[in-house]
N, CA, C and O atoms as CSV, one atom per row, in Angstrom:
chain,resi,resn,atom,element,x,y,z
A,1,UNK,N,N,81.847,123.024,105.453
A,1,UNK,CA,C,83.242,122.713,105.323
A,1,UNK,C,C,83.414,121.749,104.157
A,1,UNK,O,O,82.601,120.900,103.793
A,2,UNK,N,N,84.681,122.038,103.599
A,2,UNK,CA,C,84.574,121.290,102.328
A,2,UNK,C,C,86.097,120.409,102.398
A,2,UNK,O,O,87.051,120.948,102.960
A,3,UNK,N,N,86.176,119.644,102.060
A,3,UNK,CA,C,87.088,118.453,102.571
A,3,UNK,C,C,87.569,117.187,101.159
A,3,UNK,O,O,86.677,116.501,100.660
A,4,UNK,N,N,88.939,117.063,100.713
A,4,UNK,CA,C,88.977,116.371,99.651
A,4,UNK,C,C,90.144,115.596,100.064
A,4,UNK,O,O,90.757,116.092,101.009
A,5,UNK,N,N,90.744,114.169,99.446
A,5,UNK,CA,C,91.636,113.207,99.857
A,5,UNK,C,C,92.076,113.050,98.482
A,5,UNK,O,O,91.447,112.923,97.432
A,6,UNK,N,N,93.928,113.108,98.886
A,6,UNK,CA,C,94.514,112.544,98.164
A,6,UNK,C,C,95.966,111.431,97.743
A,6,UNK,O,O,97.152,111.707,97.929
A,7,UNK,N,N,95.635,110.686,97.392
A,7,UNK,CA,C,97.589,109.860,97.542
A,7,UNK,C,C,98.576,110.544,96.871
A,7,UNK,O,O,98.351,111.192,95.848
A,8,UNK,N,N,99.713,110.431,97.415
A,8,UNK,CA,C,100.610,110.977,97.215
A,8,UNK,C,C,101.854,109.682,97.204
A,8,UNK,O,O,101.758,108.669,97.896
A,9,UNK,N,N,102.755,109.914,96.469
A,9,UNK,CA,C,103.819,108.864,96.299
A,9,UNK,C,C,104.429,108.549,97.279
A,9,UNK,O,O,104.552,109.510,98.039
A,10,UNK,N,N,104.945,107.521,97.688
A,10,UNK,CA,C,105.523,107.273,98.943
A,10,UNK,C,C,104.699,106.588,99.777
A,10,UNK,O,O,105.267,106.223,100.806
A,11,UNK,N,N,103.257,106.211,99.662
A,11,UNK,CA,C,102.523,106.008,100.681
A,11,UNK,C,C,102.101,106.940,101.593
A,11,UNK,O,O,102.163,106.790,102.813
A,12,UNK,N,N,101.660,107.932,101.000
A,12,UNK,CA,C,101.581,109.045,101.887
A,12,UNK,C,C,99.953,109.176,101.450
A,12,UNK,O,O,99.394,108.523,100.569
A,13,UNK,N,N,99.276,110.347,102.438
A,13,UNK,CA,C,97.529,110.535,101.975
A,13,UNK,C,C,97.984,111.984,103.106
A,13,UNK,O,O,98.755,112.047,104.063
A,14,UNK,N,N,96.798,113.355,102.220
A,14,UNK,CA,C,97.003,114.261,102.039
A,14,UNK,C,C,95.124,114.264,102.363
A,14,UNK,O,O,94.402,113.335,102.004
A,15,UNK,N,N,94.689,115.339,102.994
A,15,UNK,CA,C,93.210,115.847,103.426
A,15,UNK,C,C,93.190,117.109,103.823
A,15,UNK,O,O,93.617,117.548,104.891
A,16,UNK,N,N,92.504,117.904,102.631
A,16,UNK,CA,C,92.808,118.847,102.699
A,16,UNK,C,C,91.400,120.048,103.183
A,16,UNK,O,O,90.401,119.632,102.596
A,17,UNK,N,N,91.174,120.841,103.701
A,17,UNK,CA,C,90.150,121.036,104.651
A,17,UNK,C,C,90.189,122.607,103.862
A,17,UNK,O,O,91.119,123.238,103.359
A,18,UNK,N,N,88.460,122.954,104.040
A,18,UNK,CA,C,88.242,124.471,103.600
A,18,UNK,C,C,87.086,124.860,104.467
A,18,UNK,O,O,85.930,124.471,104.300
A,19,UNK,N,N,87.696,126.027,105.829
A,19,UNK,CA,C,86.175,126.234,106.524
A,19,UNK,C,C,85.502,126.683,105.514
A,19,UNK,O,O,85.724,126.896,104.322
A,20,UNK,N,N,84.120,126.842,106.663
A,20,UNK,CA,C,82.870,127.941,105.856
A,20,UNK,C,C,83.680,129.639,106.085
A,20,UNK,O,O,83.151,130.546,105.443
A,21,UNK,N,N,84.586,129.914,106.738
A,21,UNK,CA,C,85.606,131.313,106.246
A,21,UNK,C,C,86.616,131.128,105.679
A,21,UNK,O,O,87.466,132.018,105.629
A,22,UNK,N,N,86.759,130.174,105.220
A,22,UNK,CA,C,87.533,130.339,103.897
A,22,UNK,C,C,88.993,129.612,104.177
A,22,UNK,O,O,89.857,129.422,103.322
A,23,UNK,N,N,89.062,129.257,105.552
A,23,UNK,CA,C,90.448,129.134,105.956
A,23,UNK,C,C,90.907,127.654,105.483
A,23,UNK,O,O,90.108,126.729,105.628
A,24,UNK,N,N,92.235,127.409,104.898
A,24,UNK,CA,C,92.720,126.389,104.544
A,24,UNK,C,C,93.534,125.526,105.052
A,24,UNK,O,O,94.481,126.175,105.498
A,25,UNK,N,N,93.703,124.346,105.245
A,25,UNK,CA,C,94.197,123.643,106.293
A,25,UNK,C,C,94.277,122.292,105.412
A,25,UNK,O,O,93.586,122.144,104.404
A,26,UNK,N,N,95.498,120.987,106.051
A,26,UNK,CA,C,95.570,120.060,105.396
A,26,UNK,C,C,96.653,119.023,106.563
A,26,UNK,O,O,97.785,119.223,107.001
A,27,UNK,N,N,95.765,118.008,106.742
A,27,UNK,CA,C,96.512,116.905,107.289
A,27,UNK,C,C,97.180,115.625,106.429
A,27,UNK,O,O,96.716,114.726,105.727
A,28,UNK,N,N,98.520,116.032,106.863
A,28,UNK,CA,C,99.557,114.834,106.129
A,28,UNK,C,C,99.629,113.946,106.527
A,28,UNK,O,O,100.517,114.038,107.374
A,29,UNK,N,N,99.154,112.722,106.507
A,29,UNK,CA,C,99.462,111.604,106.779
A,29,UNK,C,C,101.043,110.737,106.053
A,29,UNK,O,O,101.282,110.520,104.865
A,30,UNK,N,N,102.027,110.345,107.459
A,30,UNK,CA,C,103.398,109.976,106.476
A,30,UNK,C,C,103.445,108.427,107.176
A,30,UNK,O,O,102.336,107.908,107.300
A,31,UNK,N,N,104.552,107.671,107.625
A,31,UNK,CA,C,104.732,106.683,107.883
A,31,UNK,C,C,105.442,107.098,108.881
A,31,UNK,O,O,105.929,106.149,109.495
A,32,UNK,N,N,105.809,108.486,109.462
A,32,UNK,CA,C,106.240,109.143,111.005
A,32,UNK,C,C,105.318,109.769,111.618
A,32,UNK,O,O,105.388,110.118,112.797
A,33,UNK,N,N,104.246,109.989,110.764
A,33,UNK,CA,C,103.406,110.379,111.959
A,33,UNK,C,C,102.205,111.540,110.925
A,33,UNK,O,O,102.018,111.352,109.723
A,34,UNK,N,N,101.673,112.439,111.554
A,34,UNK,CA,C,101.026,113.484,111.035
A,34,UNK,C,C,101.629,114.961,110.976
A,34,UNK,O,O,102.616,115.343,111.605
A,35,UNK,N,N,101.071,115.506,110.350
A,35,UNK,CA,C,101.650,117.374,110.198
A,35,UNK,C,C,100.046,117.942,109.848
A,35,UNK,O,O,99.171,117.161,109.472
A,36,UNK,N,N,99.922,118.707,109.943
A,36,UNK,CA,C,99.119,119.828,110.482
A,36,UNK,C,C,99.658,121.175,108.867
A,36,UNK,O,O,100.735,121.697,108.577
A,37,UNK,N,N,98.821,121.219,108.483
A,37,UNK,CA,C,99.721,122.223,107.435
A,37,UNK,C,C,98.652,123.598,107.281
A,37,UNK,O,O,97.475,123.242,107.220
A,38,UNK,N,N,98.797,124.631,107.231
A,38,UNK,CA,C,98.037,125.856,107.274
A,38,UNK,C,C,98.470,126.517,106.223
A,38,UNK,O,O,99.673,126.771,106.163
A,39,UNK,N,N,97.539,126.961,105.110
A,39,UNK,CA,C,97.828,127.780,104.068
A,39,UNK,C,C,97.538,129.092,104.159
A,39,UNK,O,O,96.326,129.092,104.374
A,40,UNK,N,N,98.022,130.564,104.117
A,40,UNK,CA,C,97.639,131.546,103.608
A,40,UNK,C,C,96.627,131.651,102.400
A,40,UNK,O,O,95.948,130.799,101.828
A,41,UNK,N,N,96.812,133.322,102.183
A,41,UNK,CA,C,96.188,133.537,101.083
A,41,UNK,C,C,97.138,133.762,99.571
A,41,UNK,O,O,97.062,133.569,98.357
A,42,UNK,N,N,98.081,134.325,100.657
A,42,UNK,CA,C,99.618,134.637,99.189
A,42,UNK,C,C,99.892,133.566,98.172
A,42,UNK,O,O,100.373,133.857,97.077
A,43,UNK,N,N,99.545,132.122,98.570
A,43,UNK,CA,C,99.782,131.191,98.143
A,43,UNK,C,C,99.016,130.036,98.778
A,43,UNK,O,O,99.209,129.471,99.855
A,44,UNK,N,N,97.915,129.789,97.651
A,44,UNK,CA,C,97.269,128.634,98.368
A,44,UNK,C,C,97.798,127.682,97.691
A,44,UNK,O,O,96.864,127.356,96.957
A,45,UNK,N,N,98.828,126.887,97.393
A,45,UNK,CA,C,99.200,125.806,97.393
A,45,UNK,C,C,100.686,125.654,97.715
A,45,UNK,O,O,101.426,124.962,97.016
A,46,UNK,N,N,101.072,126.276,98.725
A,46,UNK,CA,C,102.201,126.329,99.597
A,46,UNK,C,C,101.834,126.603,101.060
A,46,UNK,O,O,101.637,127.785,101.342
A,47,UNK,N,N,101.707,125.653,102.073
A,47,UNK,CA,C,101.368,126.030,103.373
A,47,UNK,C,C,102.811,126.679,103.819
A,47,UNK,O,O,104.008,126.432,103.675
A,48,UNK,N,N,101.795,127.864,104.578
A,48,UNK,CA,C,103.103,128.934,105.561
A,48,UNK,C,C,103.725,128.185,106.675
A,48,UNK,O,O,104.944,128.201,106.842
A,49,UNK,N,N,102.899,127.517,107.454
A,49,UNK,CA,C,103.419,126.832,108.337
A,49,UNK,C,C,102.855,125.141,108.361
A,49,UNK,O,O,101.914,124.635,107.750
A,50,UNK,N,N,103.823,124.538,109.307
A,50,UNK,CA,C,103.672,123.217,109.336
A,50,UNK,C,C,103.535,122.501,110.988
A,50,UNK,O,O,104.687,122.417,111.413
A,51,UNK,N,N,102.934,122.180,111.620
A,51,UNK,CA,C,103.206,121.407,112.690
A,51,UNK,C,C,103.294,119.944,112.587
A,51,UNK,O,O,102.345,119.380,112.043
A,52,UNK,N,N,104.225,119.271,112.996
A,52,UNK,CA,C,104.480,117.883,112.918
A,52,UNK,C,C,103.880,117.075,114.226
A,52,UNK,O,O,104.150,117.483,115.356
A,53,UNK,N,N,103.264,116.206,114.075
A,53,UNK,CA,C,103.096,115.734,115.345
A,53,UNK,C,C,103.342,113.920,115.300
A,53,UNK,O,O,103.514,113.179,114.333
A,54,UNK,N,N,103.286,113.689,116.448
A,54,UNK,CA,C,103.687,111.960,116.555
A,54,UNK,C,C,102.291,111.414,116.947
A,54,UNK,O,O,101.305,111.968,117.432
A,55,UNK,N,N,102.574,109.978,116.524
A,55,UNK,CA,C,100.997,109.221,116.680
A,55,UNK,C,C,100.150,109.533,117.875
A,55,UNK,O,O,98.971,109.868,117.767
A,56,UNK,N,N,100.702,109.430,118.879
A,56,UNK,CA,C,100.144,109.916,120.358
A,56,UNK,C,C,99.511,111.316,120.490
A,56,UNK,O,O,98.334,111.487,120.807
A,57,UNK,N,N,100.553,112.487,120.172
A,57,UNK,CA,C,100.224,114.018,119.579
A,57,UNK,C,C,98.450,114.005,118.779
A,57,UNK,O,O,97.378,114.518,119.102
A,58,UNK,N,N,99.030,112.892,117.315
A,58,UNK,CA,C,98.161,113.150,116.498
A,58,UNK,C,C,95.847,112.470,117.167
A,58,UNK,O,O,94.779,113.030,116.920
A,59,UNK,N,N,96.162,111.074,118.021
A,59,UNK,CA,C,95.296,110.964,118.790
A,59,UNK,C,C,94.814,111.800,119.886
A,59,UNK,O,O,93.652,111.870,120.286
A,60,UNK,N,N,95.582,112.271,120.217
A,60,UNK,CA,C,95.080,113.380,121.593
A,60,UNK,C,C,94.549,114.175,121.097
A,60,UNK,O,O,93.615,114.674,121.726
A,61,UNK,N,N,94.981,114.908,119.200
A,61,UNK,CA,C,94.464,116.397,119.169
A,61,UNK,C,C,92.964,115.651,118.984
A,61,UNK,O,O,91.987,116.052,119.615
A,62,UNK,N,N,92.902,114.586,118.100
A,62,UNK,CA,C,91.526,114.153,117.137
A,62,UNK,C,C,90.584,114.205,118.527
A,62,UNK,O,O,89.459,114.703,118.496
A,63,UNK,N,N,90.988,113.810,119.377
A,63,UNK,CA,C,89.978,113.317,120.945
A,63,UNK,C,C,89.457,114.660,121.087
A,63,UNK,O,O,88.246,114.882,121.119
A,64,UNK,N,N,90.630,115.854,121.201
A,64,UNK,CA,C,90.140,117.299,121.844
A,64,UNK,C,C,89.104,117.714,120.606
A,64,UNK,O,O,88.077,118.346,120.853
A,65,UNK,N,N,89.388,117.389,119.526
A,65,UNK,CA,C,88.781,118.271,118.179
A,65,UNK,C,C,87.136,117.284,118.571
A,65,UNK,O,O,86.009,117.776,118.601
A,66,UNK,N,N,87.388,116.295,118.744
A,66,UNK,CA,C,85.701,115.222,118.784
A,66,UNK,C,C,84.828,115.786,119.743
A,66,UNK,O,O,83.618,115.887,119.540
A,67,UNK,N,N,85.309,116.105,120.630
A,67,UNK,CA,C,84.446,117.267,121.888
A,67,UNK,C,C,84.945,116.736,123.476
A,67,UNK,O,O,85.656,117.236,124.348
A,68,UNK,N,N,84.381,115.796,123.384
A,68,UNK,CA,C,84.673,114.485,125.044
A,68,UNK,C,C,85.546,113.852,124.371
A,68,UNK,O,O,85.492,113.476,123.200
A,69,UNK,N,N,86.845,113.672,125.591
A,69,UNK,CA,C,87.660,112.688,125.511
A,69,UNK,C,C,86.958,111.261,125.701
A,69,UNK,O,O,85.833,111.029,126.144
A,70,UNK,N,N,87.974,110.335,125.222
A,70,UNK,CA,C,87.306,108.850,125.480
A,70,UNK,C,C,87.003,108.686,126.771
A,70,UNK,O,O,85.948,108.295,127.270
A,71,UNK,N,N,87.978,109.006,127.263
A,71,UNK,CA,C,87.611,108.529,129.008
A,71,UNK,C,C,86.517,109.325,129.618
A,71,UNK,O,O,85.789,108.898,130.514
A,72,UNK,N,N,86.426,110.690,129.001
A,72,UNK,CA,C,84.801,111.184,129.726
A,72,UNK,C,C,83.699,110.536,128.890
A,72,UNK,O,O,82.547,110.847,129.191
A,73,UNK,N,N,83.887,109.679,127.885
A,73,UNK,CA,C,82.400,109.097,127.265
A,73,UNK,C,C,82.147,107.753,127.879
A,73,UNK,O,O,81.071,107.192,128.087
A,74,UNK,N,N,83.681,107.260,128.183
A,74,UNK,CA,C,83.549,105.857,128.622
A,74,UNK,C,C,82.776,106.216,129.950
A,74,UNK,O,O,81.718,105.606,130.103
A,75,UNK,N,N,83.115,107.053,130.870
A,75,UNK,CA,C,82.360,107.571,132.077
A,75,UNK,C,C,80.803,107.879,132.539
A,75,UNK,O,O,80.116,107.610,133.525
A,76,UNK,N,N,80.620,108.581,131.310
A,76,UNK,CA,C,79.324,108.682,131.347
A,76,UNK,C,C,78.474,107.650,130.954
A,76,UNK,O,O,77.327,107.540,131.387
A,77,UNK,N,N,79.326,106.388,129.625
A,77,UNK,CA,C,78.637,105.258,129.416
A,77,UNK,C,C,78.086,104.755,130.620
A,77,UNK,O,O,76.897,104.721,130.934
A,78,UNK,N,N,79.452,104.217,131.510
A,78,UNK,CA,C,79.097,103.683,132.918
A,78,UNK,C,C,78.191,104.314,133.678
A,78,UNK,O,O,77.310,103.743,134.322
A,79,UNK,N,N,78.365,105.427,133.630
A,79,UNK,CA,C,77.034,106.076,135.192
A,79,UNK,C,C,75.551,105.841,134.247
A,79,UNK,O,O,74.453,105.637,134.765
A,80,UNK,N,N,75.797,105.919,132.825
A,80,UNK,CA,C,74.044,105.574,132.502
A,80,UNK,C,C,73.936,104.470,132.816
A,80,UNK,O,O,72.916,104.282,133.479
A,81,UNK,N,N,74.878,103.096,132.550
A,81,UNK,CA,C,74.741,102.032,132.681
A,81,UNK,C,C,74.084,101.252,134.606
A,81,UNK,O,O,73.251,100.518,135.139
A,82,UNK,N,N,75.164,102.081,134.846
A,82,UNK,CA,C,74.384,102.212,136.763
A,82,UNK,C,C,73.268,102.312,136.834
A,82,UNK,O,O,72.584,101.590,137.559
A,83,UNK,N,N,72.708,103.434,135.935
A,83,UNK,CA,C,71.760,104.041,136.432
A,83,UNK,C,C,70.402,102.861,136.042
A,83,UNK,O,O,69.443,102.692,136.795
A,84,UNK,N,N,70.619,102.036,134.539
A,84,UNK,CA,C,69.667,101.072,134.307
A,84,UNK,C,C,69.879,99.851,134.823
A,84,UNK,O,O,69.150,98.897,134.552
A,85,UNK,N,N,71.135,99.762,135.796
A,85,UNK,CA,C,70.723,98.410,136.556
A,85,UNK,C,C,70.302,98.536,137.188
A,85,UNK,O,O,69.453,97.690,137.467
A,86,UNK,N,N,70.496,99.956,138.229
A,86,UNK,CA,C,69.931,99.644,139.783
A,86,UNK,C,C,68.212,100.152,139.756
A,86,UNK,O,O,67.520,100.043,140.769
């Protein structure tokens, strides 16, 4: 996967994502929140669609995309931790 960052005026930052199939993708970072942007092929520097999401939105997806949510790592921290006290 190939992955590049950029500023944009306004205070804005732009990350723009290329799987290993080719597919194009780009997270907007604004001062409302994140968007989600998906490019075709007709035009790779016009995304077809856009999803907007809010700070909360934008943490929940990053948790699902990381594999384990926090609270199942914090969980399992604890039961190893049990497991070397007792």
């Amino acid at each position: 996967m190939e992955t590049d960052s950029h500023r944009l005026p306004g205070h804005r930052k732009v990350h723009h994502v290329r799987t290993r199939s080719g597919e194009h993708l780009a997270v907007l970072h604004t001062s409302a929140g994140r968007s989600l942007l998906f490019y075709g092929a007709d035009d790779p520097d016009a995304p077809e669609r856009s999803i907007a999401l809010d700070e909360d939105e934008a943490d929940r997806l990053a948790d699902l995309l990381h594999g384990d949510p926090i609270r199942d790592r914090l969980d399992d921290l604890e039961r190893r931790l049990d497991d070397l006290v007792c």
